[in-house]
MARTI-775954 format. One record per residue (C-alpha): x, y, z; residue in one letter. Coordinates in pm, whole numbers, padded with zeros to 5 digits, always signed. Layout:
<lumros>
XYZA ...
</lumros>
This chain:
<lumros>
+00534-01391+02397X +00189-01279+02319X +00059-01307+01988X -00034-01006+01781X -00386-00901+01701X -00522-00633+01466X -00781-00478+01331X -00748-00437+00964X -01004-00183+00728X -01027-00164+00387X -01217+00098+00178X -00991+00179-00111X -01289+00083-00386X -01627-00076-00382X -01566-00308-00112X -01645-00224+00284X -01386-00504+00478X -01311-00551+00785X -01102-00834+00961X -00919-00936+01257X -00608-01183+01199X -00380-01272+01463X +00021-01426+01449X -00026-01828+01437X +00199-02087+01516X +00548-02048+01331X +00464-01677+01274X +00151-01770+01026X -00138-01606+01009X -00476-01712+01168X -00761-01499+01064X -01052-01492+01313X -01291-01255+01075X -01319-01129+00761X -01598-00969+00691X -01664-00805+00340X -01950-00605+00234X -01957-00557-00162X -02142-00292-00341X -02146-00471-00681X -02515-00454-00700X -02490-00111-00623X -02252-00033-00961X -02350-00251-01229X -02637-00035-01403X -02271+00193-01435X -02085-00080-01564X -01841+00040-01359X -01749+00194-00968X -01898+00540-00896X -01694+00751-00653X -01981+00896-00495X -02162+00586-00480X -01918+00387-00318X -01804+00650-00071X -02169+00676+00052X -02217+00331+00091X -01896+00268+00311X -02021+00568+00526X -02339+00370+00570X -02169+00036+00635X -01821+00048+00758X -01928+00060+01140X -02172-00253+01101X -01875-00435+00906X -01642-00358+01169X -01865-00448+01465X -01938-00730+01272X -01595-00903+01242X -01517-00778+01617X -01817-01039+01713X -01715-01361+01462X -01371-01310+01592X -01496-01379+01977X -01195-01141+02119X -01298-00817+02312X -01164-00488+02191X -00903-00450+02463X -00726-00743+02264X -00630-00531+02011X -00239-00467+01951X -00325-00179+01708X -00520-00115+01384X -00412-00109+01014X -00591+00078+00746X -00562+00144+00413X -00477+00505+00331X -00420+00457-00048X -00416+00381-00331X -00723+00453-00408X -01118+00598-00434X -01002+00946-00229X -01392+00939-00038X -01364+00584+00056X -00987+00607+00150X -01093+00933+00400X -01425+00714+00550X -01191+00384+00586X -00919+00680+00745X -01083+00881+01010X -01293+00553+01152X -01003+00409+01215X -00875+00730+01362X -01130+00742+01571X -01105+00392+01688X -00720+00413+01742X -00782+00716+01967X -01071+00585+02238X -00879+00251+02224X -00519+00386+02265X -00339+00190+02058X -00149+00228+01706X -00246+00297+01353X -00094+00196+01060X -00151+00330+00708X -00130+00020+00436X -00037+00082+00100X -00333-00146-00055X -00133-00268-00351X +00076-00399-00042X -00176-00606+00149X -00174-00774-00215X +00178-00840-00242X +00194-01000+00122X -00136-01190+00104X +00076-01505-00016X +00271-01530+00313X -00069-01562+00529X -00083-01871+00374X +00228-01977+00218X +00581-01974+00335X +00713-01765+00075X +01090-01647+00152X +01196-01268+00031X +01261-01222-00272X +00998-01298-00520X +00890-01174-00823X +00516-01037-00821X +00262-01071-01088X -00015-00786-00970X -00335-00784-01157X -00570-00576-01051X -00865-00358-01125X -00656-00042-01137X -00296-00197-01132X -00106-00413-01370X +00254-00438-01269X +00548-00672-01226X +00808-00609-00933X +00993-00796-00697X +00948-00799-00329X +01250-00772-00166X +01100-00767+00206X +00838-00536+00397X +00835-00204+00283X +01084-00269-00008X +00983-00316-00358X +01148-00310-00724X +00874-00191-00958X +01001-00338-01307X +00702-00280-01533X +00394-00084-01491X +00123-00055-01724X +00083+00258-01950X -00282+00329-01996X -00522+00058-01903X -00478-00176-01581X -00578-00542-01712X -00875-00598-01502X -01069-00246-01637X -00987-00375-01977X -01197-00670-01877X -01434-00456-01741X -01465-00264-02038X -01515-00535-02321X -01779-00668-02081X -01958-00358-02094X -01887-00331-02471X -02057-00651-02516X -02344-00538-02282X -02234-00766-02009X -02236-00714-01613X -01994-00591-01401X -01708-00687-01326X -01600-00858-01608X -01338-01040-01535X -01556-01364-01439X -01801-01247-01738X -01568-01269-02026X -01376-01576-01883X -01713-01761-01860X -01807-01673-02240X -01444-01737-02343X -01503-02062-02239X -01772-02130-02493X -01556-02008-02763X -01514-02214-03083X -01218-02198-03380X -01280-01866-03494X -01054-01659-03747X -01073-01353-03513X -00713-01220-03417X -00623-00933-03200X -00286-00733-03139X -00097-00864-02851X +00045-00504-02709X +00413-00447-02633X +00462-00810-02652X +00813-00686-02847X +00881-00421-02675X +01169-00566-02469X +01051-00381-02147X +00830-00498-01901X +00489-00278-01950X +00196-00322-02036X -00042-00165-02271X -00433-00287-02317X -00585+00030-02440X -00548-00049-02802X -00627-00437-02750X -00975-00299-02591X -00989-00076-02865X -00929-00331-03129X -01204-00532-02928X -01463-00284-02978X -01401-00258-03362X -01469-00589-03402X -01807-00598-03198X -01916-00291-03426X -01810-00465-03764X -01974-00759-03645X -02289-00597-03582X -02566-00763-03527X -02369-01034-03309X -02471-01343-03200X -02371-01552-02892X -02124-01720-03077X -01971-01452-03185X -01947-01264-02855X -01808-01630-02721X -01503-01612-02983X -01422-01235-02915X -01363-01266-02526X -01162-01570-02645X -00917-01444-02854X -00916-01144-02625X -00825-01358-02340X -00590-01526-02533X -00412-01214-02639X -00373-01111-02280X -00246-01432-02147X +00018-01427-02483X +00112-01072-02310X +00133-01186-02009X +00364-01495-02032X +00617-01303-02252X +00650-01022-02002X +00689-01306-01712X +00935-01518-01861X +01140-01160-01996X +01126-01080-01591X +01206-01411-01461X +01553-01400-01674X +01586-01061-01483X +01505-01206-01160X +01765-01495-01227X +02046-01262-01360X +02007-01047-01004X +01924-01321-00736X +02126-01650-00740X +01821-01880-00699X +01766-02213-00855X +01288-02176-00858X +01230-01882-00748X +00869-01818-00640X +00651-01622-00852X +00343-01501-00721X +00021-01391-00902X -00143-01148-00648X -00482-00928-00698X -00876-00991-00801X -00726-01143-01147X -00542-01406-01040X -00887-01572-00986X -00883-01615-01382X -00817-01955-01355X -00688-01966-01727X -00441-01713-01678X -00319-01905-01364X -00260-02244-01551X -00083-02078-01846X +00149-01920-01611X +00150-02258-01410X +00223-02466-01787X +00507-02217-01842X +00666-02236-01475X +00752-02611-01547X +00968-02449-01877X +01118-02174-01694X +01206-02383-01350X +01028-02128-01097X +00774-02187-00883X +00403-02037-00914X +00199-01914-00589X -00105-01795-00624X -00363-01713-00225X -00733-01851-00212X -00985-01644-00421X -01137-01521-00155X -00770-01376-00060X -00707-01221-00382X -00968-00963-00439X -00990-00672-00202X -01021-00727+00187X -00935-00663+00489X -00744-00955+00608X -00464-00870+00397X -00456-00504+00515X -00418-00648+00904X -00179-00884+00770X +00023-00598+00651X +00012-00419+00948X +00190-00755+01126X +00425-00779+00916X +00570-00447+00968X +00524-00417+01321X +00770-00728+01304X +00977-00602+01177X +00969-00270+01359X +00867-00036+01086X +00741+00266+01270X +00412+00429+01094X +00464+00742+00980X +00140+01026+01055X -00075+00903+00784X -00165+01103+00520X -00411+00967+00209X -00274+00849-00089X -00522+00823-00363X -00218+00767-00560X +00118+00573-00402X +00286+00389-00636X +00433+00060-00402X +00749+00102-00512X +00748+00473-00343X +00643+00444+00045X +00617+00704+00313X +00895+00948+00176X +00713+01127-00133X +00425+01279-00160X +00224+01456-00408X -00048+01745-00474X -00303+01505-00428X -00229+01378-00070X -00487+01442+00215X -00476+01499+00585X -00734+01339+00766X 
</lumros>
């Protein structure tokens, strides 16, 4: 039986991807290209992504991308089983550039289009890599997403906490900037964490109480930018010790709402470890990952994380996506643009904000 092969495109934020991955041996993946063109350079005098911005530069660069990983993949176009995109959440001018090229494509070639739900080319990304059985429990950190949820299969997910202001990775973002660091932050405030010394600075650790399973980090980035003023004029040092104890109060967050949904996951799913995975651009935090990892050998379950280069935005996951449901047969509705989809809600709701392309 001939392998599938598909295009995958991803414009949801400030990165231009495109990749081709085909099936592998034992239903694996194998990706042939994955080419990613970032606009980071083109953001940081923001300290932050500007719509505009970004949907200007994908127009400019999403066909050279996509010819691009066509050539490093070696396979001609008439190899292609069909092409997956994704068509939200996300940036609504790079979602409809990423949208109608792929339209386009799809049409002169003949061949399907599938609409990804981005937030679900993170949740699969582990099983490119990683025999991962359904169910897990999902730790997703991203820029605009902090949520815990368990992924019962393709195209079925639990959502069991969201967060309820701030996603973790703008809060990093935004005590960078505070502290009149680059963009992104993440890798900026774990590098100056790391230089931290004892300090006597202590931060609220949001919701950690609450007995539910979201997240708050508006006040914590709040609390972060009080201290920066009181501490006025601040020295390295200082600056070192506040991402630190920042950090810290995130990872004390983030453990407490894990092991709270763990219990849950036990209580529902007779499993002895169940995998836990830690999915989006955060999971590179390497901190984060080994406190989760120290507390795994505690809780008995079994922590996953994909390469970095897997975990922030790209394409390969959004192709990967696309395989996965054409295995199993889920047929792609007429896609519509989601700048907003929660994962946990697929093809049967929409809302005001939804776009035909």
């Amino acid at each position: 039986m001939k392998k599938m092969i598909i295009l995958g495109i991803e414009t949801s934020c400030d990165e231009t991807s495109a990749s081709i991955v085909k099936e592998g041996k034992n239903g694996q993946c194998e990706i042939l290209s994955n080419i990613v063109h970032s606009q980071i350079s083109e953001h940081t005098d923001y300290g932050g992504v500007v719509p505009e911005i970004a949907a200007r530069s994908h127009i400019q660069n999403i066909d050279k991308v996509v010819e691009k990983s066509i050539t490093e993949s070696g396979i001609n176009l008439k190899d292609l089983d069909a092409i997956a995109v994704t068509s939200g959440p996300g940036l609504k001018g790079g979602l409809i550039v990423g949208v109608t090229f792929a339209k386009a494509m799809a049409s002169v070639l003949k061949i399907p289009i599938l609409g990804i739900n981005h937030l679900e080319g993170h949740a699969l990304t582990i099983r490119m890599v990683k025999n991962i059985l359904f169910p897990y429990l999902l730790l997703l950190v991203t820029g605009g997403h902090t949520q815990l949820l368990i992924v019962k299969n393709v195209d079925d997910y639990e959502r069991l906490g969201t967060t309820i202001d701030d996603a973790l990775g703008e809060a990093y973002d935004k005590v960078s900037k505070s502290l009149n660091h680059g963009y992104p932050g993440g890798p900026v405030v774990e590098r100056m964490a790391q230089k931290s010394n004892l300090n006597n600075i202590k931060f609220p650790r949001p919701l950690i109480n609450s007995g539910d399973l979201n997240f708050s980090f508006s006040g914590l980035k709040t609390a972060v930018r009080r201290e920066i003023n009181k501490s006025k004029p601040l020295d390295n040092q200082m600056a070192y010790n506040i991402c630190a104890e920042f950090q810290d109060s995130v990872i004390d967050v983030i453990l407490s709402k894990l092991s709270l949904a763990i219990r849950l996951f036990k209580n529902k799913y007779d499993i002895q470890n169940p995998s836990v995975v830690l999915a989006g651009g955060v999971a590179a935090n390497k901190k984060i990952f080994s406190s989760i990892k120290k507390v795994s050998e505690g809780e008995k379950f079994n922590i996953s994380v994909a390469p970095q280069h897997l975990c922030t935005d790209n394409a390969a996951m959004i192709a990967w996506s696309g395989i996965e449901r054409l295995r199993k047969e889920i047929k792609s509705t007429p896609i519509v643009i989601k700048p907003r989809w929660p994962l946990d809600i697929q093809n049967d709701v929409k809302s005001e904000v939804d776009i035909k392309v």
